[in-house]
C-alpha positions in Angstrom: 74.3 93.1 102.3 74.0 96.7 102.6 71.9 99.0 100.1 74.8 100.5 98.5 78.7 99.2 98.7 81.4 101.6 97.8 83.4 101.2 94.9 87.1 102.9 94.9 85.9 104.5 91.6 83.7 106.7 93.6 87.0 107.9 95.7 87.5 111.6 95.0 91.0 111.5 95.8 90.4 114.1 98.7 90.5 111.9 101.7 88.3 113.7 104.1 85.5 114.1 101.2 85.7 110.7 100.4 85.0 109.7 104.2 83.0 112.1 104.5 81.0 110.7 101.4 81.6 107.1 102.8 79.7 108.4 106.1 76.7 109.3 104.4 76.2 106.2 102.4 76.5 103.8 105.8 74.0 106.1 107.1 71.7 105.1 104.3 72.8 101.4 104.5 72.0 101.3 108.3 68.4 102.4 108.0 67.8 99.9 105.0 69.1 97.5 106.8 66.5 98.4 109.6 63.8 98.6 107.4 64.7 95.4 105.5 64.3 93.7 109.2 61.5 95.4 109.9 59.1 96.4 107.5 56.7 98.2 109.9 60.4 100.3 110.9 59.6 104.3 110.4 61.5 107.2 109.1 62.4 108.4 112.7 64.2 111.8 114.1 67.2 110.5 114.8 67.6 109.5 110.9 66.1 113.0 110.0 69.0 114.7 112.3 71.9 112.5 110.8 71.0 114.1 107.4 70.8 117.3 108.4 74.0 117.3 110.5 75.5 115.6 107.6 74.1 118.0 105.4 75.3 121.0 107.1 78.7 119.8 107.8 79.4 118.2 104.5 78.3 121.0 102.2 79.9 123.5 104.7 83.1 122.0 104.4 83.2 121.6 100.4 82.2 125.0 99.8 84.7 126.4 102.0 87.3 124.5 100.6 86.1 125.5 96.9 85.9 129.2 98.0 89.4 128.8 98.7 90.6 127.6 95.8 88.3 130.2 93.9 86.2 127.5 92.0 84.4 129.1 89.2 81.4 126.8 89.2 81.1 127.4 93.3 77.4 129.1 92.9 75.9 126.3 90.8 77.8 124.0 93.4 75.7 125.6 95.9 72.5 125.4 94.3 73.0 121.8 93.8 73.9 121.3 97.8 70.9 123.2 98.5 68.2 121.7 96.4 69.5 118.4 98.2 69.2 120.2 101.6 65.7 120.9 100.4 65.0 117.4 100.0 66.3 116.7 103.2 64.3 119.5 105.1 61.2 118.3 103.3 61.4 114.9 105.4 61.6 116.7 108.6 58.7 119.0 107.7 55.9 117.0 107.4 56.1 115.9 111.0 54.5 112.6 110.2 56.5 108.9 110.4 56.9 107.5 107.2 56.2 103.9 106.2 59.0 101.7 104.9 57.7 101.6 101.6 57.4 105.0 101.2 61.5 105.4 102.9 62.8 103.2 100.4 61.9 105.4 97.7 63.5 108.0 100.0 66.4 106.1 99.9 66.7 105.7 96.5 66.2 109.2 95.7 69.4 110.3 98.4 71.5 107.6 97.2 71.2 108.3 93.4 71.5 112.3 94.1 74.3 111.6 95.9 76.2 109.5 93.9 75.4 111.3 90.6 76.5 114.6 92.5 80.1 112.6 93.5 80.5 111.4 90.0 79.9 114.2 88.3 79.9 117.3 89.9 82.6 116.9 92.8 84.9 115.6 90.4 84.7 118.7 88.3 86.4 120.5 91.2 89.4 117.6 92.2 91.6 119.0 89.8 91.6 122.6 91.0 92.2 120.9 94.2 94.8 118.7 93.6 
């Protein structure tokens, strides 16, 4: 059983956003699965580059459709993709492979961001949208 199974309740009723969304939470689900296999498994590069393509793309995407639809709450929008960008830059900076211990807490933090951010702050904007 994966780390974190998708409810429809977390659809935003945009489809691309939601698979977009759905994307990042099997990423997370495929490297706790690894590490629940293998608890000597790492935080590697290739995880650390999934994110951050992720990242970029996802946030690039939702912010251009929210500056289209002149989204008065765009700014703090942004601040809130960055400070998770920050997070995710964080992991890549300190250059050193993390244990599984410490990656589920990783985890955990990136899941609950993420899902409180899709609960709560992207569905502030689905009605502007829809």
């Amino acid at each position: 059983m994966g780390f974190f199974i998708w409810k429809d309740t977390f659809n935003t009723g945009i489809d691309e956003i939601d698979r977009q969304h759905r994307s990042f939470l099997e990423t997370l689900n495929e490297y706790y699965d690894l590490i629940s296999v293998d608890k000597k498994a790492i935080v590697n590069k290739e995880l650390i580059e999934k994110l951050k393509t992720y990242v970029a793309t996802h946030f690039k995407y939702e912010e251009s459709m929210l500056q289209l639809i002149s989204y008065k709450e765009l700014e703090p929008h942004q601040k809130q993709h960055k400070y998770f960008e920050s997070r995710i830059l964080e992991l890549d900076n300190e250059k050193v492979q993390q244990s599984a211990e410490k990656f589920n807490g990783v985890l955990s933090f990136l899941r609950d961001w993420f899902l409180n951010h899709i609960l709560e702050e992207d569905r502030k904007y689905v009605s502007f949208v829809m």
